[in-house]
C-alpha positions in Angstrom: -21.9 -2.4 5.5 -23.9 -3.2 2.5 -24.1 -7.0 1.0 -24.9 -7.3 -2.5 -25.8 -11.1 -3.6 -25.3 -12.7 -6.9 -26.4 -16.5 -7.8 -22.5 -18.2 -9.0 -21.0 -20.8 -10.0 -18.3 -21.7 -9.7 -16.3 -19.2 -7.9 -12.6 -19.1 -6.2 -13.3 -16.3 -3.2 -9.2 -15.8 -3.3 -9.3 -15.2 -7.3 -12.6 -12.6 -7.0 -11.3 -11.4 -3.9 -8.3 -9.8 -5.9 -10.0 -9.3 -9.2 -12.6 -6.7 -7.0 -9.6 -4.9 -4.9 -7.5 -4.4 -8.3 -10.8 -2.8 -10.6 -12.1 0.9 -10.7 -14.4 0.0 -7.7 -13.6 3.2 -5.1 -15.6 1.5 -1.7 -13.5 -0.6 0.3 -14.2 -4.5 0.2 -14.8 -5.8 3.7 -15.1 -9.6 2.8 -17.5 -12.5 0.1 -18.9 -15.4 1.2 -20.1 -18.4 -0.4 -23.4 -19.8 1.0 -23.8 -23.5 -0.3 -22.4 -24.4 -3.9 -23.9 -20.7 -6.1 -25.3 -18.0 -3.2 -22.2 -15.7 -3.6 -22.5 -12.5 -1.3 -20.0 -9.7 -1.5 -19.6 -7.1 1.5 -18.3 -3.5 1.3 -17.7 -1.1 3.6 -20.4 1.5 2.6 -23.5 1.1 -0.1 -21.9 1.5 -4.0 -22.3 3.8 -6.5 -24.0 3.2 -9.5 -21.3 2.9 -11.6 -19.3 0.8 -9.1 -22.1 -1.2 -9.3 -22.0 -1.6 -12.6 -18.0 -2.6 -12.2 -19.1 -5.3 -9.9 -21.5 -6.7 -11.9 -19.3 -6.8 -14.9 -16.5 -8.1 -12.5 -18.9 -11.3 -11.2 -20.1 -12.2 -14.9 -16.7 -12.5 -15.7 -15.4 -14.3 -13.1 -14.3 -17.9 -14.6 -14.2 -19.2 -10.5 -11.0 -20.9 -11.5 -8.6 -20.9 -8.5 -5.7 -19.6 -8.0 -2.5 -21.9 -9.3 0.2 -23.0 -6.2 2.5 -20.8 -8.0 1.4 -17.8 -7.3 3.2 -17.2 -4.4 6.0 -16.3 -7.1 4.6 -13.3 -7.8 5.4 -11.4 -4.5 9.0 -11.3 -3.2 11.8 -12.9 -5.6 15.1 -13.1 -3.9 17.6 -12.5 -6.5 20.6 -15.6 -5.9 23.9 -15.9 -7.8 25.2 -19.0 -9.5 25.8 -21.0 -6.7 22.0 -20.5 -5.8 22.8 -18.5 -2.6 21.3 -15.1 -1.8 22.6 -11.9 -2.9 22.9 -9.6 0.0 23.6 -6.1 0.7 27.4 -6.0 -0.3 26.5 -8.1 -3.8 26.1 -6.1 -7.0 22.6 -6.2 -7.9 21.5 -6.6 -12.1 23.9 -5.8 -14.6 23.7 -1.8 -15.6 21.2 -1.0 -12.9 22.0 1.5 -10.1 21.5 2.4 -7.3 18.1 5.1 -6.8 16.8 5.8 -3.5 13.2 7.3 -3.2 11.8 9.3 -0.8 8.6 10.2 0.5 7.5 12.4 2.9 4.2 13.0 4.2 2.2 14.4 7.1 -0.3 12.0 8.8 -3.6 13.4 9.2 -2.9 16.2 6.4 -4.3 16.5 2.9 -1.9 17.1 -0.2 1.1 16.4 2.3 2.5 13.5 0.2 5.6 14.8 -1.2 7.2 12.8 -4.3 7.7 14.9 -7.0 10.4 15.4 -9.9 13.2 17.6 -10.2 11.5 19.8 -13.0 10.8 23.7 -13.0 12.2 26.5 -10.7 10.2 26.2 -7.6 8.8 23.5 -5.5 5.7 23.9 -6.9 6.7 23.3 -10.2 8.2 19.9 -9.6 5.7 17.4 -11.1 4.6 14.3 -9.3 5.9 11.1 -9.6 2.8 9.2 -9.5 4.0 6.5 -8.1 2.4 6.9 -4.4 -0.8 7.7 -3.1 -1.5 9.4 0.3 -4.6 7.5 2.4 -7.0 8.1 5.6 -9.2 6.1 7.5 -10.9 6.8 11.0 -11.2 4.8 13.8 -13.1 2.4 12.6 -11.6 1.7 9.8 -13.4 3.4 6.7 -11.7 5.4 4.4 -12.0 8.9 4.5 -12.6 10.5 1.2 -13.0 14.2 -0.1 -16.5 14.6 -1.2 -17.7 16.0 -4.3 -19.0 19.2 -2.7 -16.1 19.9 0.0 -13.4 22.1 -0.3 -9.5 20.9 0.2 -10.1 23.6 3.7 -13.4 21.4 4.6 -11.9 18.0 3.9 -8.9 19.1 6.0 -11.3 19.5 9.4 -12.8 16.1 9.1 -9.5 14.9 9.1 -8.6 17.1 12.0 -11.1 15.2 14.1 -11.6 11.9 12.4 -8.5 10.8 10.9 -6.5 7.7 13.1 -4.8 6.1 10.3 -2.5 7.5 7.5 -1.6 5.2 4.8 1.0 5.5 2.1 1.0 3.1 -1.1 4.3 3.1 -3.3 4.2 1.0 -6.1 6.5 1.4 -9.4 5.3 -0.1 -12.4 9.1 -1.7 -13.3 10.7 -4.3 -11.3 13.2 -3.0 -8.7 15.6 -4.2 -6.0 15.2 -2.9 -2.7 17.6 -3.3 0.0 15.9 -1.7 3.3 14.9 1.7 4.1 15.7 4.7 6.2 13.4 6.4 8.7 13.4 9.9 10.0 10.5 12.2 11.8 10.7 15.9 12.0 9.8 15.7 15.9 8.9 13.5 18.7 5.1 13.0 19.0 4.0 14.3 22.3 1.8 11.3 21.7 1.9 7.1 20.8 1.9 6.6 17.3 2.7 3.3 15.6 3.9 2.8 11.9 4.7 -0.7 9.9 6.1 -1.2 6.2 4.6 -3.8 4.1 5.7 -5.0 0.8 2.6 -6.7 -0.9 0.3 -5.7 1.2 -3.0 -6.7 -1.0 -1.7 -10.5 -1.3 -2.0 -13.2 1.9 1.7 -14.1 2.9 0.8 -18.2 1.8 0.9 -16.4 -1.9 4.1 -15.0 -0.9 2.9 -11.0 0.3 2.0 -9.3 3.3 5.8 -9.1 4.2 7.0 -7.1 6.6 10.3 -4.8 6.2 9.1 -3.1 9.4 6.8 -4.8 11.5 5.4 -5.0 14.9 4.8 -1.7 15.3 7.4 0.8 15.3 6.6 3.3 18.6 7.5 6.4 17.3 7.6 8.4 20.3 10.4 6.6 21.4 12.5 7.1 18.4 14.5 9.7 20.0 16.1 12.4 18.6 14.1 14.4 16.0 15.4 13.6 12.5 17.8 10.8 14.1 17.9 8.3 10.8 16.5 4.8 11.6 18.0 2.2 8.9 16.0 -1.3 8.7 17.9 -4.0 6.5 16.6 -6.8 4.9 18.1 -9.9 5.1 19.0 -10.0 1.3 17.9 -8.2 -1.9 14.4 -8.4 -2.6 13.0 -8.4 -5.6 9.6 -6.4 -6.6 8.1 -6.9 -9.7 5.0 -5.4 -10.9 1.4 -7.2 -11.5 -1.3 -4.8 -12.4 -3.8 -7.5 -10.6 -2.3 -8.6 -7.7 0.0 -5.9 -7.0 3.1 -7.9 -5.8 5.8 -4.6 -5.9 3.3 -2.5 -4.2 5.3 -1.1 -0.7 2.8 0.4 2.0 3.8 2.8 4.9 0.9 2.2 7.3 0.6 4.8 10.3 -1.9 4.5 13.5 -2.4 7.7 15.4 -4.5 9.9 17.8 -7.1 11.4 16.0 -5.6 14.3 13.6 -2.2 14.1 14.9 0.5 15.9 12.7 3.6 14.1 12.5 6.3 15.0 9.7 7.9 11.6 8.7 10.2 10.6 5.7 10.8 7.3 4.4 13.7 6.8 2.5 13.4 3.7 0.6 16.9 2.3 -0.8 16.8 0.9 -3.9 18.6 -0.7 -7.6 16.4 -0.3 -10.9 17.0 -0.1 -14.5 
């Protein structure tokens, strides 16, 4: 951990809180604290580089410490409702001239360049160009990202992940609003061992603000799912709306997967959906 300390006033820890996890600063945040009325200390996960440095500095000179209005729980889930003010559910048409697009992904925990969400274009596979709407991430046991380093090779990164890597994480987030309905699970094969896996929409906002919900949550044991490739459908309750916020990122949908260390497990998400 590495604390970096800045003399502020005043400051809203929620507000900077967000402001730091949604800028161009690549070390995780672990937490800030605010030590009397102006001692403002900001923790991350590993010491910063200089230019992330320089993007927090920028980022705490800025900060206007005002806090963040009651209303911003509206920015996470919207439940669409008709006329009468009830909630639209599964069997109600969604918006007027959308339709209905499911997207999958499917990935490989533990596996670098697995992440498979790619156009139609070209003749081959490999030609299809990425979506870039989801981004594949690892973390070890303790909880610290694991990142490709400037000097490694995809072959090198790919054996610290072999040994190292107990959590795969898969971020989906469109930048237009969409409806989603639920979404459909399937592995390629049992795992010989426990592995656990949640889906949260709004993961980076505390549920009071109207985030951190879950579509699937508890844990889902996927070594007891069953038959390989055996589709697991989980509903919500109605239509939920996403909408997009650069800052806070309230339509952002993460697949979060806990594992023995580099365990292989082919799994696709298949995430049922209206947009425009």
């Amino acid at each position: 951990m590495t604390t970096y300390t800045y003399t502020k006033s005043p400051v809203s820890l929620d507000r900077l809180t967000l402001e730091v996890r949604a800028s161009a600063i690549t070390v995780a945040l672990d937490h800030l604290q605010l030590d009397g009325t102006d001692q403002l200390s900001l923790v991350f996960k590993a010491e910063l580089p200089t230019a992330d440095k320089d993007v927090l500095d920028a980022l705490v000179a800025a900060h206007t410490g005002e806090p963040l209005p009651p209303e911003h729980a509206s920015v996470g889930l919207e439940v669409p409702k008709n006329a009468e003010g009830k909630p639209i559910f599964v069997r109600s048409m969604t918006e007027t001239n959308w339709h209905y697009s499911p997207h999958a992904l499917d990935f490989y925990t533990s596996t670098f360049g697995s992440l498979f969400n790619r156009d139609e274009s070209g003749g081959t596979i490999a030609d299809s160009v990425d979506a870039g709407d989801g981004v594949m991430k690892f973390f070890d046991a303790y909880n610290d990202e694991l990142l490709m380093d400037a000097y490694e090779s995809p072959e090198e990164f790919q054996v610290r992940l072999t040994a190292s890597c107990t959590k795969t994480i898969i971020d989906f987030e469109k930048t237009t609003p969409f409806d989603i309905i639920g979404c459909t699970l399937y592995i390629e094969a049992t795992p010989a061992q426990t592995a656990y896996m949640w889906v949260t929409v709004a993961p980076d906002l505390p549920k009071e603000w109207g985030g951190n919900v879950s579509l699937m949550g508890r844990g889902m044991n996927l070594k007891m799912m069953g038959r390989p490739m055996y589709p697991h459908m989980f509903f919500a309750e109605s239509v939920a709306r996403l909408n997009y916020h650069p800052t806070y990122h309230s339509g952002k949908i993460r697949i979060t997967v806990k594992h023995v260390a580099g365990a292989v497990i082919g799994i696709q998400n298949l995430f049922i959906m209206y947009e425009a």
